[in-house]
C-alpha positions as CSV (number, residue, x, y, z in Angstrom):
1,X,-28.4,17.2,-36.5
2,X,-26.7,19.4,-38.5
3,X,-22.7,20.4,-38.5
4,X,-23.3,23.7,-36.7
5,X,-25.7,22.0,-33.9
6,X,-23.3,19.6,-33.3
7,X,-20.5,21.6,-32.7
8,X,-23.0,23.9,-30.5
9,X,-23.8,20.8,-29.0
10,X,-20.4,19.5,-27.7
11,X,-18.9,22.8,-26.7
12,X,-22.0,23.2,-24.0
13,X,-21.8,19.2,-22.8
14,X,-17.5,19.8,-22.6
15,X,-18.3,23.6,-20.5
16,X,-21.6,21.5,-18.4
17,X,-18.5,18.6,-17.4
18,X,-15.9,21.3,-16.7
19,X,-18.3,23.6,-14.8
20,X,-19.5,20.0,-12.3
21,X,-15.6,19.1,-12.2
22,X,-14.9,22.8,-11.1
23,X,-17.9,22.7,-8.3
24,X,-17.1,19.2,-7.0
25,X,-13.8,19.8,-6.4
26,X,-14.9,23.1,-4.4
27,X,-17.3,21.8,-2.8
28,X,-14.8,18.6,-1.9
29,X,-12.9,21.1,-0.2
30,X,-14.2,23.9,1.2
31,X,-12.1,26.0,-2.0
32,X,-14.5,29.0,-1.8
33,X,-17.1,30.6,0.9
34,X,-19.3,33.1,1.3
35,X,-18.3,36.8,1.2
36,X,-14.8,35.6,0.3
37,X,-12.7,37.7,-2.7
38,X,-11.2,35.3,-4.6
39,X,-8.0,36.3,-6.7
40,X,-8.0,34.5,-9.6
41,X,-3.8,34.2,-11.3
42,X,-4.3,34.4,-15.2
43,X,-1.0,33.8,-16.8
44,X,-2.2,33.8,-20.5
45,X,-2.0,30.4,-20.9
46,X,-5.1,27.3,-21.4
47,X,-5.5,26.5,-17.4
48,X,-5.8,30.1,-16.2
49,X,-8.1,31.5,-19.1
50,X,-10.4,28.5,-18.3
51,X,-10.1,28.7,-14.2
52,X,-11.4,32.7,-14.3
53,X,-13.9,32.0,-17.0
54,X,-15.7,28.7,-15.2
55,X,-15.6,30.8,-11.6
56,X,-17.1,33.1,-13.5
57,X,-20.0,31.2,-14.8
58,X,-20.4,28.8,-11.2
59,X,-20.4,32.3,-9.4
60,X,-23.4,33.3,-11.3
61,X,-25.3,30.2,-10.3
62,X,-23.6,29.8,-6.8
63,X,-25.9,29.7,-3.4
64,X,-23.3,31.8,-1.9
65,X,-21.5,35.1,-2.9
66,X,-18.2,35.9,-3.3
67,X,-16.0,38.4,-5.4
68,X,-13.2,37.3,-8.7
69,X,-10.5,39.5,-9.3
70,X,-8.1,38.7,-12.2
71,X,-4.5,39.2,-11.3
72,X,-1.4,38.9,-13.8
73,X,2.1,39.2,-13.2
74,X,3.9,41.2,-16.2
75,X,7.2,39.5,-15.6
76,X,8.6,41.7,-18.4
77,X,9.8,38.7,-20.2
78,X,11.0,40.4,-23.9
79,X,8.5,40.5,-26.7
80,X,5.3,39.9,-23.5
81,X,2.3,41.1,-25.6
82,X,1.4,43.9,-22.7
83,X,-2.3,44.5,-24.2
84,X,-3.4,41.3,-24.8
85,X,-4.8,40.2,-21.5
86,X,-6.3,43.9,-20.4
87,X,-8.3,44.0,-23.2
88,X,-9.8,40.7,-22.5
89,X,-10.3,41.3,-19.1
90,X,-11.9,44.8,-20.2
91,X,-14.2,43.0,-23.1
92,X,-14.9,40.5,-20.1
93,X,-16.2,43.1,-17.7
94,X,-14.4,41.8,-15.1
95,X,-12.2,43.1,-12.2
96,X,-8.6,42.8,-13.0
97,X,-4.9,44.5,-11.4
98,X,-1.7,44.1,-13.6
99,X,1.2,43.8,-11.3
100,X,5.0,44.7,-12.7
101,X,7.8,43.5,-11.8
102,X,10.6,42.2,-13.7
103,X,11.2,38.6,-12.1
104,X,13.0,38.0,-15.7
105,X,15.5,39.7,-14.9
106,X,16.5,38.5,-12.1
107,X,16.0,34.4,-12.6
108,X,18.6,35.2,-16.1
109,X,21.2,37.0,-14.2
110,X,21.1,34.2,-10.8
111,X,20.6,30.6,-13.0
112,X,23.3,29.9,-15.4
113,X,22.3,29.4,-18.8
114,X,20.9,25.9,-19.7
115,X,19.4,25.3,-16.2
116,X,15.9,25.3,-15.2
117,X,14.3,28.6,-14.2
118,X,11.0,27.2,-13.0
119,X,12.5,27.0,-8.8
120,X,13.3,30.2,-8.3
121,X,10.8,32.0,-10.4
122,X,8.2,30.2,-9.1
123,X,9.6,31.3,-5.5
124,X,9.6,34.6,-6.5
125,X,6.4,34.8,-8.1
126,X,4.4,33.2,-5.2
127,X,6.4,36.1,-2.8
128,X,4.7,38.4,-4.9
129,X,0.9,37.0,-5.4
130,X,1.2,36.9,-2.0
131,X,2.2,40.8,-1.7
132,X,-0.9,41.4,-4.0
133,X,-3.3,39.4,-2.5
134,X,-3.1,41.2,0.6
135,X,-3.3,44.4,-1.2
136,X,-6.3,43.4,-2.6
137,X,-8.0,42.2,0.4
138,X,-8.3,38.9,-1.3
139,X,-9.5,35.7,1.1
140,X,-8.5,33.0,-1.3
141,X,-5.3,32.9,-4.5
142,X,-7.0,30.5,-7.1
143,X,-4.0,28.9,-9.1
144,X,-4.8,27.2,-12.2
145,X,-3.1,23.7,-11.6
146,X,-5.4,20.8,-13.0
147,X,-4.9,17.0,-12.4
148,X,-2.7,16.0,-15.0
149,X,-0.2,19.3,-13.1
150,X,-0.4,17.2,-10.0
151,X,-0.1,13.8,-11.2
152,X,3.1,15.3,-12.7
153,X,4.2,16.3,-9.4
154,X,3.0,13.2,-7.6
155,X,5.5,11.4,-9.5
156,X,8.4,13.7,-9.8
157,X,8.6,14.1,-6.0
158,X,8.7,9.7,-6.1
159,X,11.2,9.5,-8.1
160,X,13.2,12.4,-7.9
161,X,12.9,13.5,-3.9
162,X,11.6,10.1,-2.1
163,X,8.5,11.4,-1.3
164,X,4.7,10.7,-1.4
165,X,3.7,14.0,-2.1
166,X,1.8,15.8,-5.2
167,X,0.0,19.1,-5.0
168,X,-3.0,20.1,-2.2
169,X,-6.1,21.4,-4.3
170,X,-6.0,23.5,-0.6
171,X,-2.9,25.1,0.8
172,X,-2.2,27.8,4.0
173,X,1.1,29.5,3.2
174,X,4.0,28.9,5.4
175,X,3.4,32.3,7.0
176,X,-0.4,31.5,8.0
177,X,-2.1,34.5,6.4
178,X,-3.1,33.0,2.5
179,X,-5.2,30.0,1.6
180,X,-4.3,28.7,-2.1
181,X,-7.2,26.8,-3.8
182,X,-7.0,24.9,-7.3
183,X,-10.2,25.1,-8.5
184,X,-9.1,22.7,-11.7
185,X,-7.7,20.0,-9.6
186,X,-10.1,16.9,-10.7
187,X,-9.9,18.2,-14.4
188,X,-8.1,16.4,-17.0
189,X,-5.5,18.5,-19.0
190,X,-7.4,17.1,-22.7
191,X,-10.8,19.0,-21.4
192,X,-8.8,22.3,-20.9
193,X,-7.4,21.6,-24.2
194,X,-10.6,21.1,-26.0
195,X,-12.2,23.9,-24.2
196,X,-9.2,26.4,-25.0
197,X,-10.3,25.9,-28.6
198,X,-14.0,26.5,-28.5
199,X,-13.4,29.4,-26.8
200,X,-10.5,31.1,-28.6
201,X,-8.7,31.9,-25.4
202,X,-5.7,34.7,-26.4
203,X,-3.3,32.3,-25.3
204,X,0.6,33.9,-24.2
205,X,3.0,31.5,-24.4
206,X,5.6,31.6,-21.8
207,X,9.2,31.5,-23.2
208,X,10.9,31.9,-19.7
209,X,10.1,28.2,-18.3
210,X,7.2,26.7,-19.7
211,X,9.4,26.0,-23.0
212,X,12.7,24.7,-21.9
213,X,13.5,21.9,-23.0
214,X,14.7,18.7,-21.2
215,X,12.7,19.6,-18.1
216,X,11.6,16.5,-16.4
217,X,7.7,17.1,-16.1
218,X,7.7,17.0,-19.7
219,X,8.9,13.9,-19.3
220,X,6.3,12.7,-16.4
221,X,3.5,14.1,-19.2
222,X,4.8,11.7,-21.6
223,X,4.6,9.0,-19.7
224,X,1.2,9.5,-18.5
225,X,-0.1,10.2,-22.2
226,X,1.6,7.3,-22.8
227,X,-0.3,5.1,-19.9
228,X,-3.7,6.9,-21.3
229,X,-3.3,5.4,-24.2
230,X,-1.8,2.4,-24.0
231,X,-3.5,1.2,-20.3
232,X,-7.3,3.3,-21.1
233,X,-7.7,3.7,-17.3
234,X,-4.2,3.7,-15.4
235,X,-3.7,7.4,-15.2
236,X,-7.8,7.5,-13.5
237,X,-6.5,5.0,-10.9
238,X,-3.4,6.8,-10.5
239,X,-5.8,9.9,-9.4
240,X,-8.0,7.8,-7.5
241,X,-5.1,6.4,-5.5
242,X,-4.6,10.0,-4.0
243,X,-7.8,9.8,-2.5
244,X,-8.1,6.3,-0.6
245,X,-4.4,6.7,1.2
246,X,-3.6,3.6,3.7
247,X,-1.0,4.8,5.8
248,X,-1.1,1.0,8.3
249,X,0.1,-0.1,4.9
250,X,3.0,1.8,4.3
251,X,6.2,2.6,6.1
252,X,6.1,5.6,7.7
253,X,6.4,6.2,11.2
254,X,5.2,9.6,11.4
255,X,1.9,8.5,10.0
256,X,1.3,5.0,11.8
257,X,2.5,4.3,15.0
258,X,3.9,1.2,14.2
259,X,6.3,1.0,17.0
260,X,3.0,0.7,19.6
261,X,1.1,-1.8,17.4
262,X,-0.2,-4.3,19.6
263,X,-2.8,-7.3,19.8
264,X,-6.0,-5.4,20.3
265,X,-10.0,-6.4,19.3
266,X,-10.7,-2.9,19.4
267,X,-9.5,-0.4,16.2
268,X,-9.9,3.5,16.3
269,X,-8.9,6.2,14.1
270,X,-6.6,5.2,11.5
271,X,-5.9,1.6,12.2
272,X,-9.9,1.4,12.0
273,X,-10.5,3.1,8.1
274,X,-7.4,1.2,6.9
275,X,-9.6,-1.9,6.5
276,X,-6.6,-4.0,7.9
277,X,-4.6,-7.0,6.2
278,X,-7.7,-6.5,2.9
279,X,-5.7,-2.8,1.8
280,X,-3.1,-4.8,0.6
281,X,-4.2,-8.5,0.0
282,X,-2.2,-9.8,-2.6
283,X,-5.3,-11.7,-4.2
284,X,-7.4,-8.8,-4.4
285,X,-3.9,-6.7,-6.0
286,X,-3.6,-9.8,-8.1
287,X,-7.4,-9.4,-9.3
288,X,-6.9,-6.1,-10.2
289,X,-3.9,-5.9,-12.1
290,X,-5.7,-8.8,-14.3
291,X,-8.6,-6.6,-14.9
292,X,-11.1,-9.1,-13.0
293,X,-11.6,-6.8,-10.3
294,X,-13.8,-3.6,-10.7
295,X,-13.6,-1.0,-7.7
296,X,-15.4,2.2,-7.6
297,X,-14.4,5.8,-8.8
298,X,-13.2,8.6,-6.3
299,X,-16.7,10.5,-7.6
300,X,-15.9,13.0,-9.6
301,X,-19.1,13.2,-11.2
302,X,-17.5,12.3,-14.4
């Protein structure tokens, strides 16, 4: 095979995996039905470019129909290349809205400098997708988060704020009126990498948050490159863990009734899927952690 076939060859097997990833994640979750107008939030960055332009290509073989529109928030951040993502959009054919509003602004003047921006603009950029979206008529926001985004998170609410608690690849807003989907959530940051490559995405780099330094996700993204590498495997089980959740086996009260645990030869609900003392048998953890025992993937049609 030559060079050129090869190259060919790889860029449509790394699109096929991203395109089943996309899917089974929608279809795991009810992301996206039919008739619904899904608003699709580019940023200009890897994730986003690759979100809209999968959709894109799943909508076109998709059993049910729904709309994309491609949203951008022109944050006026200084020296924000205006053109650069309307003219894509435009070559692309698809429907877009640029919405101003200078958030900039505002997060320099409130957050002293040296702190992280990322709280509040995030808080105000969400108020205003959520402003559009409603404009729009859009059913669903699609956010580009992907798996290594809410590993990052799983671990920075554990060690930072106590809590067992990443990001939902399906959210209703406080308010009840938006459903957020994240279309990229079983998809591994180094495929979006890859992918941003072959197809020579006009990537905008964001010099607001996305850069600071010292931030403590960058942090929790070492340490999971550095699992990957040195532990082939961890980071996979990591994901997986998210999806088998044993709540008889851990301590909170909200989510087991411990308190009214009694002797019983009948098990329903929880207590019955938590395959009892086995979830946690220190043989079978044991096993595991000495690579003898093998257990099944979550099925992501990897």
């Amino acid at each position: 095979m030559s060079d050129i076939r090869k190259v060919v060859f790889e860029e449509n097997k790394l699109e096929k995996k991203l395109c089943r990833l996309v899917g089974q994640a929608i279809g795991d979750f009810g992301m996206i039905e039919d008739g619904d107008k899904v608003m699709v939030c580019l940023s200009g960055g890897k994730d986003s470019y690759a979100m809209l332009d999968i959709l894109l290509k799943l909508r076109e073989r998709a059993p049910i129909d729904f709309e994309i529109v491609a949203v951008n928030l022109d944050q006026k951040q200084p020296g924000f290349p205006e053109d650069i993502l309307p003219n894509y959009l435009k070559a692309l054919g698809v429907q877009y809205h640029i919405e101003n509003q200078d958030t900039y602004s505002i997060v320099k003047r409130v957050i002293p400098e040296g702190k992280t921006t990322c709280g509040l603009c995030s808080r105000l950029r969400r108020g205003i997708l959520y402003r559009v979206a409603d404009e729009l008529g859009a059913t669903k926001i699609a956010l580009g988060h992907h798996r290594d985004d809410i590993l990052e998170t799983l671990l920075l609410n554990m060690f930072f704020a106590g809590k067992l608690k990443a990001m939902p690849p399906k959210l209703r807003s406080d308010d009840g009126k938006h459903i957020v989907i994240r279309p990229l959530a079983y998809v591994p940051e180094k495929l979006l990498e890859r992918y941003a490559v072959d197809m020579s995405f006009p990537i905008i780099p964001c010099n607001l948050c996305g850069s600071q330094p010292n931030m403590q996700r960058g942090a929790m993204k070492d340490m999971l490159r550095d699992w990957e590498k040195k532990h082939p495997g961890r980071v996979e089980n990591l994901f997986r863990s998210m999806h088998h959740i044993v709540p008889s086996h851990l301590l909170d009260g909200e989510a087991f009734d411990f308190k009214n645990l009694e002797i019983s030869t009948e098990l329903s609900g929880i207590a019955a899927r938590s395959t009892g003392d086995k979830a946690i048998d220190e043989t079978e953890i044991d096993e595991l952690a000495c690579g003898t025992l093998i257990q099944g993937p979550y099925n992501p049609s990897l």
